[in-house]
C-alpha positions as a Markdown table, in Angstrom:
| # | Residue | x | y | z |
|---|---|---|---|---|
| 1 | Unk | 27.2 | 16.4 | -20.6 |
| 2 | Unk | 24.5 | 14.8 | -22.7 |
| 3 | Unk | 23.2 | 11.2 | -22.2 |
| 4 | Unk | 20.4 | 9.2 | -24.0 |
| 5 | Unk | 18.8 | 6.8 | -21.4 |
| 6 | Unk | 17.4 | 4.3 | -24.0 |
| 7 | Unk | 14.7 | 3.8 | -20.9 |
| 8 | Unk | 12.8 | 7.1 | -22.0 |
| 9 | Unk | 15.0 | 10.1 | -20.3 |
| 10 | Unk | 17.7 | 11.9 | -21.5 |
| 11 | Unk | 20.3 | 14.6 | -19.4 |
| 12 | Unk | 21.0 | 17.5 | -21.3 |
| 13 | Unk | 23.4 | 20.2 | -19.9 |
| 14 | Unk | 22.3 | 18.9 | -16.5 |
| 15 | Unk | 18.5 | 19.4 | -17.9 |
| 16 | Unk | 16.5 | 16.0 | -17.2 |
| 17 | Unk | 14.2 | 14.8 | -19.5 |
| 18 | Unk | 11.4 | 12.2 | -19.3 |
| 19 | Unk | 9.6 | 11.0 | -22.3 |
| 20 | Unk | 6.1 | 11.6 | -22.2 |
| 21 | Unk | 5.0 | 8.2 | -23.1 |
| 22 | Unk | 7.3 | 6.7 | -20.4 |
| 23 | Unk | 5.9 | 8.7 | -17.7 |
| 24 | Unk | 2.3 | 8.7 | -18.8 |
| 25 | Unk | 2.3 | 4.6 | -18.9 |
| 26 | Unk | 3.7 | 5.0 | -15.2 |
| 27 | Unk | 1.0 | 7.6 | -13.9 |
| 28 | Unk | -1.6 | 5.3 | -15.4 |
| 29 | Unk | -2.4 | 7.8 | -17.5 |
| 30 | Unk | -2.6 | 8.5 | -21.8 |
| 31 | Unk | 0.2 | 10.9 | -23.0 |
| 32 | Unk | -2.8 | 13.2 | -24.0 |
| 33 | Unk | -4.4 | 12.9 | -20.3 |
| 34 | Unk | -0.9 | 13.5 | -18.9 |
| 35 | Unk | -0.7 | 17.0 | -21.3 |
| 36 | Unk | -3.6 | 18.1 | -20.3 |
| 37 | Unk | -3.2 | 17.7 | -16.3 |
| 38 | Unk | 0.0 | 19.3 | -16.3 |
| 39 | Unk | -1.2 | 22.0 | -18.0 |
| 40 | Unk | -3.9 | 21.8 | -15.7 |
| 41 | Unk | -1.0 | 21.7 | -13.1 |
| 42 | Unk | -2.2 | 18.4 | -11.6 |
| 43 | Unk | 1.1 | 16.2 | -12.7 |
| 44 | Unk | 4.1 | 18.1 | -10.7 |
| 45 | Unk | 7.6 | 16.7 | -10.0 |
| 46 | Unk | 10.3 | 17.1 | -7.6 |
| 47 | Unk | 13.8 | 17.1 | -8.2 |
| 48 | Unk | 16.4 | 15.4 | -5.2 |
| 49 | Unk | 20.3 | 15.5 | -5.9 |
| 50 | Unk | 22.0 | 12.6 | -3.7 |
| 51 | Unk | 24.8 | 13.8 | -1.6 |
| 52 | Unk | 27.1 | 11.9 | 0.2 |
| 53 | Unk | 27.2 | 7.9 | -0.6 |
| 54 | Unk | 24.2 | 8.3 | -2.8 |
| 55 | Unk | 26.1 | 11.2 | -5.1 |
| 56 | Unk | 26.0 | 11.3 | -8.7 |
| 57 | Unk | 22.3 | 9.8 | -8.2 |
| 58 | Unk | 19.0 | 11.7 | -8.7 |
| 59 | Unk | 15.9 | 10.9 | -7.7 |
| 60 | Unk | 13.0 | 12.5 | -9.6 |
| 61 | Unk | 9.5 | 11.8 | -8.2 |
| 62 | Unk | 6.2 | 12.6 | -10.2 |
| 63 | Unk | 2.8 | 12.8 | -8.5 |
| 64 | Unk | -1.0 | 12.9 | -10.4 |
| 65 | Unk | -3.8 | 13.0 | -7.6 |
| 66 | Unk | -2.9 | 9.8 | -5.7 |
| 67 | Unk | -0.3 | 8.4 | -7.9 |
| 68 | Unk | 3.6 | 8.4 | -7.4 |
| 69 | Unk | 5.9 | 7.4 | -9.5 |
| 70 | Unk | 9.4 | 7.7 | -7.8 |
| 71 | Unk | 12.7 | 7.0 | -9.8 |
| 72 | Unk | 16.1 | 7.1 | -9.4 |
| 73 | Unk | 18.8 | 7.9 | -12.4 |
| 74 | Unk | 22.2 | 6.0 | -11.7 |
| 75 | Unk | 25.5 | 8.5 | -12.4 |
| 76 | Unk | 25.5 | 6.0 | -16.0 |
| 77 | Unk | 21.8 | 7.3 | -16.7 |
| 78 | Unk | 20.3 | 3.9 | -15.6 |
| 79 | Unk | 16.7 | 4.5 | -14.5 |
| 80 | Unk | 15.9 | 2.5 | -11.5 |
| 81 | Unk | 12.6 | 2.5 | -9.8 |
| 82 | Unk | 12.5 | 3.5 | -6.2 |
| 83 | Unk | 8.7 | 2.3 | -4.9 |
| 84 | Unk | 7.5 | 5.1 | -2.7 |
| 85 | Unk | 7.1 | 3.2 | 0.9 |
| 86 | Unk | 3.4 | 2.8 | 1.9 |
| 87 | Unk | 2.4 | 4.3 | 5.5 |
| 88 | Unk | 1.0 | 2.2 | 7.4 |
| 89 | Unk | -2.8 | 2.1 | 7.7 |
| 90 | Unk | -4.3 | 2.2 | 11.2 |
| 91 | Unk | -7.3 | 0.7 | 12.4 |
| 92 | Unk | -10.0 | 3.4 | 13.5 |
C-alpha cells in the first residue's frame, strides 16, 4: 500500500516516512541541525502499532534532548498530533 499524506509523511510498503522539513519545524530545529543530530544520534524515534479499538492507527514519537513531538497517523494517513502529557511538577 502506498499513501501520500499531503501533511509531510508518506507510507510506503508499510515504510513510514516523515519529511524532514515537517519534523525539523516540530523539533524546533533547522532541517540541517536535525541532519546532523541524527547523525549524531541525538533525534531517535519510536514506532507504536495501535491494537485493539485504536487499530489501523500508529503513533510515531520523535525525541531531540528535551523535545517530543508525538503524532498519530489515522488508517486514511491523517496526521494528528497527540501532545505528550506533562508530569506533574512537585514542590521540593
Amino acid at each position: 500500500m502506498n499513501l501520500e499524506v499531503p501533511s509531510g509523511a508518506s507510507i510506503v510498503d508499510g515504510e513510514i516516512t516523515v519529511d524532514a522539513e515537517l519534523l525539523a519545524s516540530k523539533l524546533g530545529l533547522s532541517s540541517e541541525t536535525l541532519k546532523q543530530e541524527m547523525r549524531r544520534g541525538l533525534v531517535y524515534s519510536t514506532v507504536e502499532r495501535g491494537e485493539e479499538e485504536d487499530a489501523g492507527n500508529t503513533r510515531l514519537t520523535f525525541r531531540y534532548r528535551a523535545t517530543v513531538w508525538r503524532v498519530v497517523i489515522e488508517p486514511d494517513g491523517k496526521l494528528v498530533d497527540d501532545p505528550v502529557p506533562r508530569s506533574p511538577v512537585s514542590a521540593t
